[in-house]
C-alpha positions in Angstrom: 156.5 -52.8 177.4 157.6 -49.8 175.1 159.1 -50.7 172.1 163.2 -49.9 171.6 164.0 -47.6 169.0 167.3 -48.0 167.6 169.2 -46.4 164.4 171.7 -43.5 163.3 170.8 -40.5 164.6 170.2 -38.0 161.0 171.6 -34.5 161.0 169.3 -32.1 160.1 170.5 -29.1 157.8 168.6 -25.3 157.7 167.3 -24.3 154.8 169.7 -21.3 154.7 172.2 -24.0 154.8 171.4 -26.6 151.8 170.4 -22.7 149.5 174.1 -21.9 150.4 175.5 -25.3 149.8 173.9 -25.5 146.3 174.8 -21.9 145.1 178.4 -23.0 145.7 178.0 -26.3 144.0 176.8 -23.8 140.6 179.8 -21.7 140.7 181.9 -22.5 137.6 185.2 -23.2 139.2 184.2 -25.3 141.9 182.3 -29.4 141.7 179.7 -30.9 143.7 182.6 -33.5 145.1 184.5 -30.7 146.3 181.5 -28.8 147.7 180.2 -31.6 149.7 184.0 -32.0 151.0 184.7 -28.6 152.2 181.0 -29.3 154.1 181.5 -32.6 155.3 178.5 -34.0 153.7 178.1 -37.0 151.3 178.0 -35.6 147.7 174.7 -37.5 147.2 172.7 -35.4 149.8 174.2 -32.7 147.8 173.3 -33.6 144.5 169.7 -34.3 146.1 169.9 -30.3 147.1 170.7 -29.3 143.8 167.5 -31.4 142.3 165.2 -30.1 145.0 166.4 -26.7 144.2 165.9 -26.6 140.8 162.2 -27.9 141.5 161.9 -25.3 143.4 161.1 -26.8 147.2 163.7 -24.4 148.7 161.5 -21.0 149.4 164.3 -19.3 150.5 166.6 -17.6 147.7 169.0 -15.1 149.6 170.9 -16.3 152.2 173.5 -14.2 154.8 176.7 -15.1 155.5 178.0 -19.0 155.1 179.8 -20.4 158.0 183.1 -18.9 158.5 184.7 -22.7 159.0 183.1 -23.8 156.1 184.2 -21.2 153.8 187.7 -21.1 154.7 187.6 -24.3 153.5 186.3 -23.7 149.9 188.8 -21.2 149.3 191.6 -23.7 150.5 190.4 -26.3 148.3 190.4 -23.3 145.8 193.7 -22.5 146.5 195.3 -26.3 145.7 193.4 -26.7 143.2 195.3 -23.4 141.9 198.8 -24.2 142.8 198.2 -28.1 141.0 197.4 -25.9 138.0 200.3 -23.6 138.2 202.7 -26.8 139.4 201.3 -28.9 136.3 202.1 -26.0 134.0 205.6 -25.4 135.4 206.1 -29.2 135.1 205.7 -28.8 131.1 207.4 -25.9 130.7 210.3 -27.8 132.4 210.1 -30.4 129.9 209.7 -28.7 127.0 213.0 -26.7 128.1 214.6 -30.3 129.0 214.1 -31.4 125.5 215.1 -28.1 123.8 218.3 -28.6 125.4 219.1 -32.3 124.8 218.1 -31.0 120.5 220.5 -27.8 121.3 223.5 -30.4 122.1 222.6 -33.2 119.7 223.3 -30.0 116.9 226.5 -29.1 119.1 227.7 -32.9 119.4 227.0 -33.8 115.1 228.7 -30.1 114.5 231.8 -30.8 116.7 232.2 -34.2 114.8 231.5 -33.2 111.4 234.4 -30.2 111.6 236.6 -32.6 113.8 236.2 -35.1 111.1 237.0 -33.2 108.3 240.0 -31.5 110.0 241.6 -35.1 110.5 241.0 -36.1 106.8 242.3 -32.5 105.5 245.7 -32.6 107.6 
C-alpha cells in the first residue's frame, strides 16, 4: 500500500526573485520588515536571502525588471512612510506654535493687569 504524503505545500522563489528581493532589503530607506511585506513573504525567509547572498550562493547578480505588483507596492509603503514623516513634523510645528501663543497671552494677560492695576491705585 503506498504511503500518504501529507504537509504544506512550499512556494518556491527564482533566483532572479530572492537577488531582487535582497537588493531592495540594502537600500538605505527601506527595512527588511517592510521588504518582506510589500512581497508577501515572512521576513525570516528574507533575512535567510540576505545571509545566503552575502555568502555568495546566489550566482546571479543583475536582475531585469521586478514584478510590476510588487513594486507598486514598495513605493506605496514608501510613500506612508513619507507622509507619517511630513504629518509627525507638522504635528510639532503645531505645537510649538500652540505654546508660543499661550507665552504670547500669558505676556498680554500680566501686562493688561499690571497697567490696570496701577491705573486703579493712581486715580
Amino acid at each position: 500500500m503506498p504511503e500518504m504524503i501529507t504537509g504544506k505545500k512550499t512556494q518556491r522563489y527564482s533566483t532572479e526573485f530572492k537577488v531582487k528581493a535582497v537588493e531592495w532589503s540594502h537600500q538605505a530607506h527601506r527595512s527588511v520588515q517592510g521588504v518582506a511585506e510589500a512581497l508577501d513573504i515572512h521576513p525570516f525567509m528574507l533575512s535567510r536571502w540576505r545571509k545566503e547572498y552575502r555568502e555568495g550562493k546566489f550566482a546571479m547578480k543583475r536582475v531585469r525588471k521586478a514584478p510590476a505588483e510588487a513594486k507598486q507596492k514598495v513605493q506605496e509603503q514608501d510613500e506612508v512612510a513619507r507622509l507619517k514623516r511630513r504629518v509627525s513634523e507638522l504635528q510639532e510645528e503645531n505645537d510649538i506654535l500652540k505654546k508660543f501663543q499661550r507665552f504670547q497671552a500669558e505676556g498680554r494677560r500680566k501686562r493688561s493687569g499690571l497697567s490696570g492695576s496701577t491705573d486703579k491705585n493712581t486715580t
